[in-house]
C-alpha positions as CSV (number, residue, x, y, z in Angstrom):
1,X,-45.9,-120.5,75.9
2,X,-45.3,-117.2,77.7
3,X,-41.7,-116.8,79.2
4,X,-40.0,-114.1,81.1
5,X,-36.2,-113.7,82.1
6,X,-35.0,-112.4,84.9
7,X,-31.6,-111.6,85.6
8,X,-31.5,-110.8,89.5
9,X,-33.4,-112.7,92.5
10,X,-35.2,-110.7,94.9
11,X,-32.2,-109.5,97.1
12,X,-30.7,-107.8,93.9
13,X,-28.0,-110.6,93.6
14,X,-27.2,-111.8,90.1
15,X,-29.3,-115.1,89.5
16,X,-30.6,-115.4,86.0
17,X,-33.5,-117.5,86.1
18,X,-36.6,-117.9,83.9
19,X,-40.6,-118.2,84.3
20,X,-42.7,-120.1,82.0
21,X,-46.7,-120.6,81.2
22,X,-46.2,-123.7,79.4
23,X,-49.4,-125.1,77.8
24,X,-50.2,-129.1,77.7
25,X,-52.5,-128.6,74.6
26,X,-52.4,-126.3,71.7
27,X,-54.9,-125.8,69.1
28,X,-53.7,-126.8,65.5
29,X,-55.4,-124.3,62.7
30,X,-54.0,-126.5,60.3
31,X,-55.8,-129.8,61.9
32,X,-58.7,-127.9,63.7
33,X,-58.0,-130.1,66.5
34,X,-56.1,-129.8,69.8
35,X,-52.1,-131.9,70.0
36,X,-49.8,-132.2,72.9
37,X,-47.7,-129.1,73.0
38,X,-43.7,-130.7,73.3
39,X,-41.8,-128.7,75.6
40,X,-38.4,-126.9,74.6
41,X,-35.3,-128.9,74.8
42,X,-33.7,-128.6,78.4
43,X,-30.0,-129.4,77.4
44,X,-30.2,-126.3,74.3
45,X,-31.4,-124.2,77.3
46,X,-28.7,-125.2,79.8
47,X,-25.5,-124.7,77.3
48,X,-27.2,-121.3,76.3
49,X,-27.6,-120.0,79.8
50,X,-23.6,-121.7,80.2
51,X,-22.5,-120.3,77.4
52,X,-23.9,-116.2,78.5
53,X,-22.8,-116.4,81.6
54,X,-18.9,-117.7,80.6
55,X,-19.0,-114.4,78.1
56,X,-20.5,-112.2,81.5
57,X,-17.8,-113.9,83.2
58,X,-14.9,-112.9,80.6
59,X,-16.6,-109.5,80.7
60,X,-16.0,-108.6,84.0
């Protein structure tokens, strides 16, 4: 998977957002065969990106 955060949209506003390459197969070395990639966990994501912008929020 390739991933890149970005913190501002195009008109320079704050909107942290994130772009993903994110691969159905991968090959195993271990099993010299290809396996279903399983894609990160979308609820650890959301109370991460919750939890930065609360402690942005209490920066300010």
């Amino acid at each position: 998977m390739i991933a890149t955060l970005h913190n501002f949209g195009r008109d320079l506003k704050w909107n942290p957002h994130i772009h993903c390459l994110v691969p159905k197969l991968v090959y195993s070395l271990k099993t010299n065969k290809l396996k279903m990639f399983h894609h990160f966990n979308f609820s650890r994501l959301r109370k991460t990106f919750d939890e930065f912008d609360l402690s942005r929020k209490l920066a300010d």
